[in-house]
KOLMINU-115593 format. One line per field, with one value per atom (N, C-alpha, C, O): residue number from 0; residue in one letter; atom name; x, y, z. Coordinates in pm, 1 decimal, decimal comma, padded with zeros to 6 digits. Example, Ala and Ser with C-alpha at 12.3 -4.5 7.8 and 13.67 -1.06 7.14 Angstrom:
2
resi: (0	0	0	0	1	1	1	1)
resn: (a	a	a	a	s	s	s	s)
name: (N	CA	C	O	N	CA	C	O)
u: (01319,0	01230,0	01320,0	01423,6	01285,0	01367,0	01290,0	01340,9)
v: (-00569,0	-00450,0	-00330,0	-00331,9	-00225,0	-00106,0	00003,0	00113,8)
w: (00780,0	00780,0	00780,0	00846,5	00708,0	00714,0	00787,0	00803,9)
//
This chain:
62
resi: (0	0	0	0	1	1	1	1	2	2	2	2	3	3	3	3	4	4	4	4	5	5	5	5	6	6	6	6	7	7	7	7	8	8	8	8	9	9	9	9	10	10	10	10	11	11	11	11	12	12	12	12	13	13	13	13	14	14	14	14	15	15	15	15	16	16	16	16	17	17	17	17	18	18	18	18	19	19	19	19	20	20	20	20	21	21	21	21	22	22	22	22	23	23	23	23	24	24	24	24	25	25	25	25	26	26	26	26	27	27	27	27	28	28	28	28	29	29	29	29	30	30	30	30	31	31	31	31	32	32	32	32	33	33	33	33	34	34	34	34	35	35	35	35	36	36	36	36	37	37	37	37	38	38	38	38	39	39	39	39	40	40	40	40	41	41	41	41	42	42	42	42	43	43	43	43	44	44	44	44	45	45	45	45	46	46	46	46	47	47	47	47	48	48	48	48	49	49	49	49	50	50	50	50	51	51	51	51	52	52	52	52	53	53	53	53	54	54	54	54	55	55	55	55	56	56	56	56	57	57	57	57	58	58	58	58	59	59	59	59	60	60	60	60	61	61	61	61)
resn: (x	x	x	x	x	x	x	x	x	x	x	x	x	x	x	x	x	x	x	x	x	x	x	x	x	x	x	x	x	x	x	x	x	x	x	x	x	x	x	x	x	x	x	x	x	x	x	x	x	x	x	x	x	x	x	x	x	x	x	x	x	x	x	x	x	x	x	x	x	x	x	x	x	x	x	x	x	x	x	x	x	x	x	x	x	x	x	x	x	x	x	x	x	x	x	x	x	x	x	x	x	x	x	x	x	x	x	x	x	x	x	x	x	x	x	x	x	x	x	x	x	x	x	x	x	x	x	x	x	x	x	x	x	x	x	x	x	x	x	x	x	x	x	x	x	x	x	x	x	x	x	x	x	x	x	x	x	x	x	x	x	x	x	x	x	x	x	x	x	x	x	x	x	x	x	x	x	x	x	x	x	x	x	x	x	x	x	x	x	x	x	x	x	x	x	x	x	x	x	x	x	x	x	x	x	x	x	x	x	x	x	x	x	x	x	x	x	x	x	x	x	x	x	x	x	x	x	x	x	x	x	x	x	x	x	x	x	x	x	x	x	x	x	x	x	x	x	x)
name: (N	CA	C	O	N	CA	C	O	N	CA	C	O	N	CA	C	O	N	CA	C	O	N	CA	C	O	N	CA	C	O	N	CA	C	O	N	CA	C	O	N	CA	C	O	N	CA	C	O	N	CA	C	O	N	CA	C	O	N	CA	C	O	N	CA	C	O	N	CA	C	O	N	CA	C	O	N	CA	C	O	N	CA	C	O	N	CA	C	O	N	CA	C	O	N	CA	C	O	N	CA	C	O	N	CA	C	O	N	CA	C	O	N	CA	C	O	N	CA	C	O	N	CA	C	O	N	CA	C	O	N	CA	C	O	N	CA	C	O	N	CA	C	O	N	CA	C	O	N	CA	C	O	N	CA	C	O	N	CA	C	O	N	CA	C	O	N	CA	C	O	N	CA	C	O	N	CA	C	O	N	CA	C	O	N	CA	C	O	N	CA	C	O	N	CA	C	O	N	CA	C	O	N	CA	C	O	N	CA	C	O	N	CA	C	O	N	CA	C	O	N	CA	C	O	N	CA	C	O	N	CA	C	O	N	CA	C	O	N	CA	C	O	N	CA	C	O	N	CA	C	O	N	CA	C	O	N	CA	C	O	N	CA	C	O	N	CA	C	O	N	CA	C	O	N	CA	C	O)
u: (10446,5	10452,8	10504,1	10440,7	10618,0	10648,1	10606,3	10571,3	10610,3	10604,2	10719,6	10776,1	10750,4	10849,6	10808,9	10714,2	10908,0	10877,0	10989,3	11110,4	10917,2	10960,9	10940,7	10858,8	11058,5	11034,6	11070,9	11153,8	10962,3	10947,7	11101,2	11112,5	11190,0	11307,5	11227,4	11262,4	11158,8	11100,2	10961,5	10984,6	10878,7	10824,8	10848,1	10742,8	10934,5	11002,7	10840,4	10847,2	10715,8	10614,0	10691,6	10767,6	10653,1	10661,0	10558,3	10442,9	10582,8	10438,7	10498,9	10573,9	10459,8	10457,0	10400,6	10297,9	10412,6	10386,4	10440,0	10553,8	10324,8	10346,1	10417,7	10390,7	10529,2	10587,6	10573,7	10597,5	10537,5	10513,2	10661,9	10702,5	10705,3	10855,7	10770,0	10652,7	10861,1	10788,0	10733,2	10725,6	10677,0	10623,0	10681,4	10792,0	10535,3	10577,6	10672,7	10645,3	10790,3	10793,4	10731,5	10617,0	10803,5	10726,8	10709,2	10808,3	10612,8	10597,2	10535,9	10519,6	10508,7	10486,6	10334,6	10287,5	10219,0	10108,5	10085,5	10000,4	10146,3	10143,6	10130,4	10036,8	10283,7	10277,3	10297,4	10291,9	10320,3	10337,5	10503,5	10525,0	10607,4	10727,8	10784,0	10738,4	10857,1	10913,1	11052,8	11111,6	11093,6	11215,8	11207,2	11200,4	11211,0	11196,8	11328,5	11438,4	11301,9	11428,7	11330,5	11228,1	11396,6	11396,3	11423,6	11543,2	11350,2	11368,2	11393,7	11321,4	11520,1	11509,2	11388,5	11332,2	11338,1	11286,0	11255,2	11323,9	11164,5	11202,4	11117,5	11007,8	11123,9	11042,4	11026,9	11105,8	10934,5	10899,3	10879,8	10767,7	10963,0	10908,2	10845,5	10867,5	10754,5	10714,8	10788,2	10846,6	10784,0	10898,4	10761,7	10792,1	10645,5	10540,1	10509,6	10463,8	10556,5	10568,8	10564,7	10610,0	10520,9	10569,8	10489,6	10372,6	10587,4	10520,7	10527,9	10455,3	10574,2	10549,1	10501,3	10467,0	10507,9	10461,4	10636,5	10650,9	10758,2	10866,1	10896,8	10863,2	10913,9	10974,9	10929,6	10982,6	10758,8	10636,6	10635,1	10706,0	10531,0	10498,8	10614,9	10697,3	10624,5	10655,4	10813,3	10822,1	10923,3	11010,9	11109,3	11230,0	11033,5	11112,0	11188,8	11152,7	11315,5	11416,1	11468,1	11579,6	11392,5	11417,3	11418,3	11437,5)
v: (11990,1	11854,1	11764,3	11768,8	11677,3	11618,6	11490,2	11425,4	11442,4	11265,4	11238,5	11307,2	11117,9	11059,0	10892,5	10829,1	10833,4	10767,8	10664,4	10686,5	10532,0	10422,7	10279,6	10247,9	10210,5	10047,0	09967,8	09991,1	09851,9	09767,0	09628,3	09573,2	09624,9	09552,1	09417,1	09321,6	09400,8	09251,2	09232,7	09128,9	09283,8	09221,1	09325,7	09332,8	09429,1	09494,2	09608,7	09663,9	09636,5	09690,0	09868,2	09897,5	09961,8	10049,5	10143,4	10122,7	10256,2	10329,7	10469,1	10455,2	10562,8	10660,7	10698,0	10630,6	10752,0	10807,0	10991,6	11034,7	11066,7	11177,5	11166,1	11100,7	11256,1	11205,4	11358,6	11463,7	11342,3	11454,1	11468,9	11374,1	11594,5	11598,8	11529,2	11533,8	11474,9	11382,1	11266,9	11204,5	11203,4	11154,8	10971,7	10933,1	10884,5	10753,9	10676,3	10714,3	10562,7	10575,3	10501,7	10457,5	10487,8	10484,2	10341,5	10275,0	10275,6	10117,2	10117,9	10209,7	09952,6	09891,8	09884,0	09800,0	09973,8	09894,6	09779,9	09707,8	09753,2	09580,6	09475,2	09412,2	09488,4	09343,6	09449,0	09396,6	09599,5	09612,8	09604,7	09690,4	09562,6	09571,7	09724,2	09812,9	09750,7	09877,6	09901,2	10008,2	09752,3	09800,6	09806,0	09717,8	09994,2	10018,3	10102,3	10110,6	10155,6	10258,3	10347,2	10320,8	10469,9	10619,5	10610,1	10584,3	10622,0	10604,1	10753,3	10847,2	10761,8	10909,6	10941,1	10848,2	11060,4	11036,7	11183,3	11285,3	11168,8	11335,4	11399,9	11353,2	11499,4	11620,6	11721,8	11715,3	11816,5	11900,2	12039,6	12085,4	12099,5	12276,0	12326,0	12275,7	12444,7	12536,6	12635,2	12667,8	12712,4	12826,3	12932,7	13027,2	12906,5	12979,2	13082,4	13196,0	12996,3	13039,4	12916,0	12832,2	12874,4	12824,1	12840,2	12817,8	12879,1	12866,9	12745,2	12763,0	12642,9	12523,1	12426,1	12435,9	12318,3	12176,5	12095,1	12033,3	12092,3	12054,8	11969,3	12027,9	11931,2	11894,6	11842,2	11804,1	11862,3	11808,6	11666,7	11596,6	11625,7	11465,2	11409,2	11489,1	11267,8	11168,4	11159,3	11187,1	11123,2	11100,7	11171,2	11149,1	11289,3	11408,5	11496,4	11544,9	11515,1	11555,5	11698,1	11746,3	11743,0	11761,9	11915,6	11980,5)
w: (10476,5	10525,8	10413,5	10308,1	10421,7	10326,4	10323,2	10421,9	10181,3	10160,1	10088,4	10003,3	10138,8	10110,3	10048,3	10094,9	09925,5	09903,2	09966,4	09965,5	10028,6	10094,5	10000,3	09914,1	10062,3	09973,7	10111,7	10199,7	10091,8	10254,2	10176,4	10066,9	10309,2	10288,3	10320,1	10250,7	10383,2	10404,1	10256,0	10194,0	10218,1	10096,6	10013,8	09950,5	09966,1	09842,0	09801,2	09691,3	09881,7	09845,7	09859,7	09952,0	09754,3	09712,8	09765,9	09728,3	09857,2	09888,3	09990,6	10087,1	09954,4	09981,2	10136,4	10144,8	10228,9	10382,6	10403,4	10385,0	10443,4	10507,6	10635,1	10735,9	10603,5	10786,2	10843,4	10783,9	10949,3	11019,8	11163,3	11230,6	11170,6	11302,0	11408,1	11445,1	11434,4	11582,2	11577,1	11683,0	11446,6	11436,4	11483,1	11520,9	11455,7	11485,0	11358,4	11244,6	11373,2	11258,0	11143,9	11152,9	11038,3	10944,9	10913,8	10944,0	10862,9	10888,9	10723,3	10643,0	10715,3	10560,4	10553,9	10630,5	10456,8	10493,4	10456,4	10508,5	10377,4	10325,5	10449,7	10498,9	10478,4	10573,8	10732,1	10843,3	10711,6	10891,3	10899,8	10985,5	10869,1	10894,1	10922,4	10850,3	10998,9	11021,3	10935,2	10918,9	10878,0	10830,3	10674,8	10589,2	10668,0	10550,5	10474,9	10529,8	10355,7	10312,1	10240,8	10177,8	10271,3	10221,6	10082,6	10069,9	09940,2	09833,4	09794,4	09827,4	09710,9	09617,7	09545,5	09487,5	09539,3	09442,2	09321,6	09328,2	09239,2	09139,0	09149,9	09119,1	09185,0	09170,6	09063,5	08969,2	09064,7	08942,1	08951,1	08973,3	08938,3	08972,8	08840,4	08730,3	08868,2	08753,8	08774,0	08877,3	08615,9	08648,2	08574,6	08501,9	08599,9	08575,7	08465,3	08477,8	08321,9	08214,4	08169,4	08247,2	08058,6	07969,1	07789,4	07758,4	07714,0	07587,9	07510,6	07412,8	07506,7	07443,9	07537,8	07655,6	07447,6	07527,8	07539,0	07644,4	07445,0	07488,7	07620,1	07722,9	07625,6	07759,4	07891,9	07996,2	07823,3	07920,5	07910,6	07838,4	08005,3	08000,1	08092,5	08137,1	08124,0	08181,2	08107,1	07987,5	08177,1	08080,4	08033,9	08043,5	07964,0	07878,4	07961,5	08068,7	07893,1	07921,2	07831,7	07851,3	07754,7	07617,5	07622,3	07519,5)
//
């Protein structure tokens, strides 16, 4: 089941929603507006190893 991150075009609030196929759509809990946008956003895989700390944390690219 995915989440997706949304930004409300009427007060700019930032917030995340599980959308389920079928579902109703997706609205602002802030103010309730329906007109929102689909934000990119980053994800993180493990490659279920790791020997250092490198590249960990927020940010790092490294």
């Amino acid at each position: 089941m995915p989440i997706f991150e949304y930004k409300c075009c009427r007060c700019e609030e930032n917030f995340e929603e599980l959308v389920l196929s079928g579902s109703e759509p997706v609205t602002c809990p802030a103010c309730g507006s329906s007109e929102v946008e689909k934000q990119f956003s980053a994800f993180s895989s493990s490659s279920g190893s790791s020997s250092s700390s490198k590249g960990s944390g927020c940010g790092s690219f490294g």
